[in-house]
C-alpha positions in Angstrom: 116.9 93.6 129.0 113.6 92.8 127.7 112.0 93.4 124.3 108.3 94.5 123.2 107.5 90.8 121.4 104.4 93.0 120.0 106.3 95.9 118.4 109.1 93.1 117.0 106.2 91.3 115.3 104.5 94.4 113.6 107.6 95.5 112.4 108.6 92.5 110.7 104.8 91.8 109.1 104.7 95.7 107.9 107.9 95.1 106.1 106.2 91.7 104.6 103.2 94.1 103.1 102.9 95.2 100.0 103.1 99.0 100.2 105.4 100.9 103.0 102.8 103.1 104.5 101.8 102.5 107.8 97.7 102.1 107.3 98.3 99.0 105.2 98.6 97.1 109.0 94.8 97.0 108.8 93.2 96.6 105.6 90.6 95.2 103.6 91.4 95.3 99.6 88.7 94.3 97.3 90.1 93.6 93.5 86.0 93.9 91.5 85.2 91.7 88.5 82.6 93.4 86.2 80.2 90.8 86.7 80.8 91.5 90.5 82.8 89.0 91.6 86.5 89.3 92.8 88.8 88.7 95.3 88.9 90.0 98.7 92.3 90.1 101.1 92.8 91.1 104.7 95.1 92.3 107.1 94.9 93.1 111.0 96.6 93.1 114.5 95.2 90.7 116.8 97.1 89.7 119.9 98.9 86.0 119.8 96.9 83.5 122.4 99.8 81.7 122.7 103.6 82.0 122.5 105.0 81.6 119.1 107.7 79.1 118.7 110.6 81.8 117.9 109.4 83.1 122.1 109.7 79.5 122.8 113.4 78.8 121.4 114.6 81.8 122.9 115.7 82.0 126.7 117.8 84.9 128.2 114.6 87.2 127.6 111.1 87.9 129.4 108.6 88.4 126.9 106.2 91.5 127.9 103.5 91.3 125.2 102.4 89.4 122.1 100.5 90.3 118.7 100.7 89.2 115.4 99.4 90.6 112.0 97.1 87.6 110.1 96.8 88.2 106.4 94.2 86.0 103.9 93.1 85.8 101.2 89.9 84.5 99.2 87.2 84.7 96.3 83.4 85.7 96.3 81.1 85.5 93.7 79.4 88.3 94.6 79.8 91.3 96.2 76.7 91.7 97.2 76.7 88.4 99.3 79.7 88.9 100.8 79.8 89.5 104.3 82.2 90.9 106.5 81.2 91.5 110.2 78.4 94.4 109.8 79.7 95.7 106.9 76.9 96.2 104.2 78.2 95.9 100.7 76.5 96.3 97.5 76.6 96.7 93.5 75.1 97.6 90.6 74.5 98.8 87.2 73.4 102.4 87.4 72.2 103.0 84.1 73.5 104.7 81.1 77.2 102.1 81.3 77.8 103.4 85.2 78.3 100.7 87.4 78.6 101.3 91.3 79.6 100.2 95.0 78.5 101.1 98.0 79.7 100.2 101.4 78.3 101.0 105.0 80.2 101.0 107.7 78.4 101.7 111.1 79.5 103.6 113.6 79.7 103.7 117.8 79.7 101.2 120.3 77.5 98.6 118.5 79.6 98.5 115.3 81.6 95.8 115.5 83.6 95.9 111.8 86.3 97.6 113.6 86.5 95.7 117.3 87.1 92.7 114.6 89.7 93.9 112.7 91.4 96.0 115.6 90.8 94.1 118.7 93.3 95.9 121.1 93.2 98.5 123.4 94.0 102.0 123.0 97.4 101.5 125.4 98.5 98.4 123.5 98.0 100.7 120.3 100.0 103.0 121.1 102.8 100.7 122.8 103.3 99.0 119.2 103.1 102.7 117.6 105.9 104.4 120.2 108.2 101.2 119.4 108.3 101.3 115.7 109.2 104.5 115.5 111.3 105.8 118.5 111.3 109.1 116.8 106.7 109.7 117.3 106.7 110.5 113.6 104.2 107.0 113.4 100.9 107.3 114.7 98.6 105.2 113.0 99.9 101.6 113.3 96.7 99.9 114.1 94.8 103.0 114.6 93.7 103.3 111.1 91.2 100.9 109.1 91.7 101.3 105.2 89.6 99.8 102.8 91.1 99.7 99.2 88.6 98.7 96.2 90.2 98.0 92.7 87.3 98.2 90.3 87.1 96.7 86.8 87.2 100.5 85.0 88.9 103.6 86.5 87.4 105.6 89.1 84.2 108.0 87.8 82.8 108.8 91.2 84.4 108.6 94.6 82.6 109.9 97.5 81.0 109.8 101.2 77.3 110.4 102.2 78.0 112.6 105.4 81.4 112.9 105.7 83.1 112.8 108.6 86.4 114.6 109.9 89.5 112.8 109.9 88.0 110.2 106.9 90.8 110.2 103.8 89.1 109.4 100.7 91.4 108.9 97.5 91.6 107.1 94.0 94.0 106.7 91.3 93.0 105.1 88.3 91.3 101.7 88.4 91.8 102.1 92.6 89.9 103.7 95.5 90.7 104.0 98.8 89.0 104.7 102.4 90.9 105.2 105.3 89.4 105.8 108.8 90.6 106.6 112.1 89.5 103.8 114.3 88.2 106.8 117.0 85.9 107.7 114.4 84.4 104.4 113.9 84.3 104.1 117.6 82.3 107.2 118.1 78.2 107.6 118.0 76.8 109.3 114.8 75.1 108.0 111.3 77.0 104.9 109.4 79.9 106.1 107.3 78.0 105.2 103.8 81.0 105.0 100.6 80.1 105.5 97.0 81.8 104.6 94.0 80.8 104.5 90.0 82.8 103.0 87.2 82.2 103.1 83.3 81.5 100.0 82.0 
């Protein structure tokens, strides 16, 4: 009998996040200071270099795959200069008490913001996605990128410049979320460009 290591793993580091739904896998969540700063923390699926030392004290099995999902956390002290991969980010004040955020995420084969935080094929994907839920209802474990940004007043604007199909945009309060499909990212056309605005 053997077991799907990879599938094992990202069922027991799902259950370790915060919120139940299956996008969280791959995340970025930025909590916004009013002066800009903050605190950014990460999740995503990468595949394990090595055997972990649970594979190691375990005999009477032969171990198919491996994958792991790495969570951190850290401070900036501003978002402007923070950089992750070729995601541009910025911030302002707007005028008139409106502060906002923008973020650009490019798109197609040179973007790389989502080969970083997703780096597995589209079979290894679905592999992990077909074991966590026998039943097919789960589709978008490590499929998905979501970026959640928790600003420092609740939500006045939430929007995308060209939207795309397939995108989910939604806020609640102080909190604004992005999710998109990691086909999208992958395929040619202008940068997906986010917009958000805050009273200060």
């Amino acid at each position: 009998m053997s077991i799907d290591v990879k599938a094992l793993l990202l069922s027991v580091a799902l259950l370790a996040l915060a919120a139940c739904d299956e996008t969280d896998a791959v995340a970025l969540r930025i909590r916004l200071r009013d002066d800009f700063s903050g605190q950014l923390t990460t999740s995503n699926v990468a595949l394990m270099p090595a055997e972990s030392a649970l594979q190691q004290a375990t005999s009477g099995v032969e171990w198919q795959s491996r994958a792991e999902i790495l969570c951190s956390a850290g401070r900036f002290t501003s978002l402007g200069a923070l950089k992750i991969s070729d995601i541009d980010l910025s911030s302002g004040d707007g005028g008139e008490g409106i502060a906002f955020v923008r973020v650009a995420l490019p798109r197609g084969e040179s973007a790389k913001w989502c080969r970083v935080m997703i780096p597995m094929t589209a079979d290894e994907r679905t592999k992990a996605a077909a074991a966590l839920d026998p039943e097919g209802k789960t589709k978008n474990v490590a499929s998905t990128i979501k970026i959640e940004i928790r600003l420092p007043g609740n939500v006045v604007g939430n929007g995308l410049t060209g939207r795309v199909r397939g995108i989910k945009l939604k806020d609640e309060g102080d909190t604004a979320t992005l999710v998109v499909p990691l086909d999208v990212a992958q395929s040619a056309g202008d940068p997906i460009v986010w917009h958000l605005t805050w009273q200060r």
